[in-house]
N, C-alpha and C positions, 0 to 999 in steps of 0.2 A: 147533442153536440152537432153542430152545423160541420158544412164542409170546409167553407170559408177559401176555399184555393183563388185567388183571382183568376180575371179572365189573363189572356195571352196580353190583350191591350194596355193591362197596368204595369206591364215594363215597359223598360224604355228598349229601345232599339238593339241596342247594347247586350242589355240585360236577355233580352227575346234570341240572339244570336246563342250564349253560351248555355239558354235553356235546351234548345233544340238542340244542338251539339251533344250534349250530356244527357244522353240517352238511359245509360244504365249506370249502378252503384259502382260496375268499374272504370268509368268515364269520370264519373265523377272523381272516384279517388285517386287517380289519373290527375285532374284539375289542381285537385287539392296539393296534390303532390310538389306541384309546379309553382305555387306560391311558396314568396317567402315567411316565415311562419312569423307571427304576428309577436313581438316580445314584450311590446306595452312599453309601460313607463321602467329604467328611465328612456329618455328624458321626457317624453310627454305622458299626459293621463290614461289612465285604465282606460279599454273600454268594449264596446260589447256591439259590434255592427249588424246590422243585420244584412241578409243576401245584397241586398245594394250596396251597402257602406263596404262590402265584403269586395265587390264588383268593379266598387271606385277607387277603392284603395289599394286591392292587388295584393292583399296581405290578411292573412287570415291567423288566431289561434285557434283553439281546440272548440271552445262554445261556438265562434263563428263558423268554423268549418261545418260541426253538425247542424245549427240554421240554416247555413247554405245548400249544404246537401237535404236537408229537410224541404227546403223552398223550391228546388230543383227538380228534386224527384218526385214532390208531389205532382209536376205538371206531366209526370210521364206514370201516374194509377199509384204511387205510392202514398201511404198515412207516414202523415209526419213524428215520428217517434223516434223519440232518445231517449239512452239508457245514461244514469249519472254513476259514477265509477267513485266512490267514497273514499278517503285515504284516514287513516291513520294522522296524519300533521297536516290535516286541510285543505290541500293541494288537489284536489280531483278532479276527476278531468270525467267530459261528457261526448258521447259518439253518436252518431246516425245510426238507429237498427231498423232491420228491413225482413222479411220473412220470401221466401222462393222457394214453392213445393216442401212446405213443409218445415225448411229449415233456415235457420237466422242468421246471418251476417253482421255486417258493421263496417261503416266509411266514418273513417276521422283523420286529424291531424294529432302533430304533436310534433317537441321537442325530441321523445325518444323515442328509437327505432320500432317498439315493443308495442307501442300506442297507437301504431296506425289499423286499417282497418283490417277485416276477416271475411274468409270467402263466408258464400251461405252453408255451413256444413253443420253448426251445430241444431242439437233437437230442442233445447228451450233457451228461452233467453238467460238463465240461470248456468249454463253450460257455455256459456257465448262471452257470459262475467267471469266465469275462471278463468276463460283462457288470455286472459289480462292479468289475474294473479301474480302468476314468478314473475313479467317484467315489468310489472311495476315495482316491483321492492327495489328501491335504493339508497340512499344512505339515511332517508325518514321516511318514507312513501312507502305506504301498503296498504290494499284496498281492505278495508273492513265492512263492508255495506255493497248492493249498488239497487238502483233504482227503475223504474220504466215511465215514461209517459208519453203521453199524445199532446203536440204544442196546439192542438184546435182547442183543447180547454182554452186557453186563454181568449178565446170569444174573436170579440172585435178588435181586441187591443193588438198592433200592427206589427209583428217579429220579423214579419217576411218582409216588406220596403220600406219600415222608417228610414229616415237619412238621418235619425237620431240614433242613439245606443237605447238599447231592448234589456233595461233592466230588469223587468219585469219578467223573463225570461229565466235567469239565474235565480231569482226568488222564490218560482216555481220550481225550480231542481231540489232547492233547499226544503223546501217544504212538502215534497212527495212522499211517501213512504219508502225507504230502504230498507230492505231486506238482509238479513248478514250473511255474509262468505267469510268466516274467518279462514284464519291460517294459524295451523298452529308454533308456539313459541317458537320451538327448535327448526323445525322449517322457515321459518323467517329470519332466524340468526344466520341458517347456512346459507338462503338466499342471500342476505345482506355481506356475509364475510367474501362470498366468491364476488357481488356487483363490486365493492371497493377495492379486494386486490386484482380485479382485471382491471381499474383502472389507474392502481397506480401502476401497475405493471402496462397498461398503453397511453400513457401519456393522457387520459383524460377521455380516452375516445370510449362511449357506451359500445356494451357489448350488444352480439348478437348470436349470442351463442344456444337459445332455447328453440324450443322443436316448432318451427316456421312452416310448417307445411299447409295450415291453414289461413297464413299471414296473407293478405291484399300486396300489391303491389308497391314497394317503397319509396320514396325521393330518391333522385339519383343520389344523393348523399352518402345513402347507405348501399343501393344496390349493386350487385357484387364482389362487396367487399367480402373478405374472410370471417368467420366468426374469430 
């Protein structure tokens, strides 16, 4: 497996500015943070940008986010690796993971509060996947799987600056090996009964009520609200 990082020269100006800026995983998740999150069609098409399209458009979801952050960090000694989060009803969702002295982290985006990233505290990547577990359960979503790889497998084909969408990208998720995490039954019901009646009890707002102490830092959206 090659390196494949481009040099500084294959961005554009632009691009070269928010690389240097975004120093470390919590710069980035920082960045991430500040976009608006990417909700797809309706009204227009799926789709899947890579660091540039990400750059150009100002708007990221969750696959983009971890290309971004993959594309970013690789110019400052990081392997570009993401881990894929499996669900239950299809829905999964994929992170940036990173390893410091030992212990692994994660920079992502998302819709839910739960989904963003994690400092580097845990000891495997397998300890890094549960702790996405509880908030992912919601009213279908439960992770049953998660996955690892390195986006340099994909050789020459261009994840980090096409101006096209990077299908090829997702395909590769799909077809890694996953590992299982289950959860068992009765802990997934009581997960699931407490996410629904906290929201019909707050009007629709997700909660944030699980043990955050190794949570990344949130979109203002969420931060300092009350659990």
């Amino acid at each position: 497996m090659t390196d494949g990082a481009p040099p500084t020269s294959a961005f554009t100006a632009r691009e070269r500015r928010v690389v240097a800026r975004l120093r470390t995983p919590a710069a980035v998740q920082a960045y991430l943070n500040a976009l608006p999150y990417n909700t797809e069609p309706p009204p227009g098409r799926a789709t899947l940008r890579s660091f540039r399209g990400v750059v150009a458009h100002g708007t990221a979801h969750c696959l983009e986010a971890a290309i971004t952050a993959a594309v970013v960090l690789e110019q400052h000694g990081y392997p570009p690796l993401v881990m894929s989060l499996e669900s239950i009803d299809a829905l999964d969702h994929v992170v940036f993971v990173y390893e410091r002295r030992g212990r692994w982290g994660s920079v992502a985006r998302s819709r839910d509060p739960g989904l963003h990233g994690r400092r580097p505290v845990f000891s495997t990547i397998r300890a890094l996947a549960r702790s996405y577990v509880d908030p992912y359960v919601d009213r279908t979503g439960a992770i049953k799987a998660y996955g690892m790889t390195d986006l340099r497998v994909l050789g020459d084909y261009d994840w980090r600056l096409s101006p096209k969408n990077v299908w090829k990208v997702e395909r590769l998720l799909f077809d890694i090996p996953h590992r299982p995490l289950p959860t068992t039954p009765d802990r997934l019901a009581r997960l699931r009964t407490r996410y629904v009646a906290y929201l019909e009890a707050h009007g629709g707002r997700k909660p944030l009520y699980y043990d955050r102490r190794a949570w990344s830092a949130l979109p203002d959206d969420y931060r300092g609200r009350r659990t």
